[in-house]
C-alpha positions in Angstrom: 0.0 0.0 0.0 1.5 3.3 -1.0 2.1 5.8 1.8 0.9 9.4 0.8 3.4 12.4 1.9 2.9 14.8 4.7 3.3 18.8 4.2 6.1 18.1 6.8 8.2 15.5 4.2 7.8 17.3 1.5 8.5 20.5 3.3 11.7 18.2 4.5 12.5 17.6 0.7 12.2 20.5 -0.8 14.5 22.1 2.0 16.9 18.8 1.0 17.0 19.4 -2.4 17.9 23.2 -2.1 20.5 22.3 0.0 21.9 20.0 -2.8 21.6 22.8 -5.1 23.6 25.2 -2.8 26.3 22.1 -2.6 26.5 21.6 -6.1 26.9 25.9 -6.5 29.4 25.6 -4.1 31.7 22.6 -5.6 31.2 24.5 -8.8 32.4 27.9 -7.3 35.5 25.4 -6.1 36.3 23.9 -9.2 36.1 27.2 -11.2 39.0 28.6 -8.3 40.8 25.4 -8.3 41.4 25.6 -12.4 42.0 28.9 -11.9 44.6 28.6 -9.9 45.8 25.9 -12.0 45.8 28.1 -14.7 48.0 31.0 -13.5 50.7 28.4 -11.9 51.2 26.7 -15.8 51.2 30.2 -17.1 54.0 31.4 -14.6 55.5 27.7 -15.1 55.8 28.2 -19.0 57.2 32.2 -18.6 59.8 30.5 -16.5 60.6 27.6 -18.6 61.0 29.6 -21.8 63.4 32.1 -19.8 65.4 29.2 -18.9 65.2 30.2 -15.0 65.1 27.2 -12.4 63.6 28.7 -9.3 65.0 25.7 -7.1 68.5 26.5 -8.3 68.0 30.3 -7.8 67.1 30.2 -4.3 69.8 27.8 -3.5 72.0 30.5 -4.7 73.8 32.7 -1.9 72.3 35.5 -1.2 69.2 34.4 -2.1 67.2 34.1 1.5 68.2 37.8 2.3 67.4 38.8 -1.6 63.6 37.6 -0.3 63.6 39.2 2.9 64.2 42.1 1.4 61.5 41.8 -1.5 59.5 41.3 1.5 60.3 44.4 3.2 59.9 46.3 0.3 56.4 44.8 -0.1 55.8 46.0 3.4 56.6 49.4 2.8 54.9 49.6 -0.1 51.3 48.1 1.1 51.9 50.3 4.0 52.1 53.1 1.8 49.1 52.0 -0.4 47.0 52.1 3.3 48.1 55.5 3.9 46.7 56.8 1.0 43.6 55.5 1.2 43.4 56.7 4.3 44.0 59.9 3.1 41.6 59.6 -0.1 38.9 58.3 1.9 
């Protein structure tokens, strides 16, 4: 004998299958970042293949931990600067 539905199951599905469909939007949104990503790593991959620059070998190099800590401090300075003026623009 077939069973008939309540309004409480099929309020209990329909709030299921909109979850699904917020899941589904969400792997989605994922997968769109994760190729992304992808993306820009093979493009800065293929810039540094074709340049004939080995990144591994580079940062062996002497010099080349203090060469990054100062990148870094100048990237420091510079977003410190970029908050200071909006600051001052806003």
């Amino acid at each position: 004998m077939a069973r008939m539905s309540t309004s409480t199951e099929q309020a209990e599905l329909e709030a299921l299958r909109a979850r699904v469909d917020d899941l589904e939007r969400e792997c989605a949104d994922q997968a769109a970042q994760a190729n992304a990503a992808i993306a820009a790593a093979q493009d800065r991959l293929y810039w540094l293949d074709r340049w004939g620059l080995d990144l591994n070998a580079l940062m062996r190099r002497r010099g080349a931990t203090e060469f990054r800590a100062a990148v870094r401090g100048v990237r420091a300075v510079v977003r410190r600067l970029r908050k200071i003026k909006r600051r001052l623009a806003g």
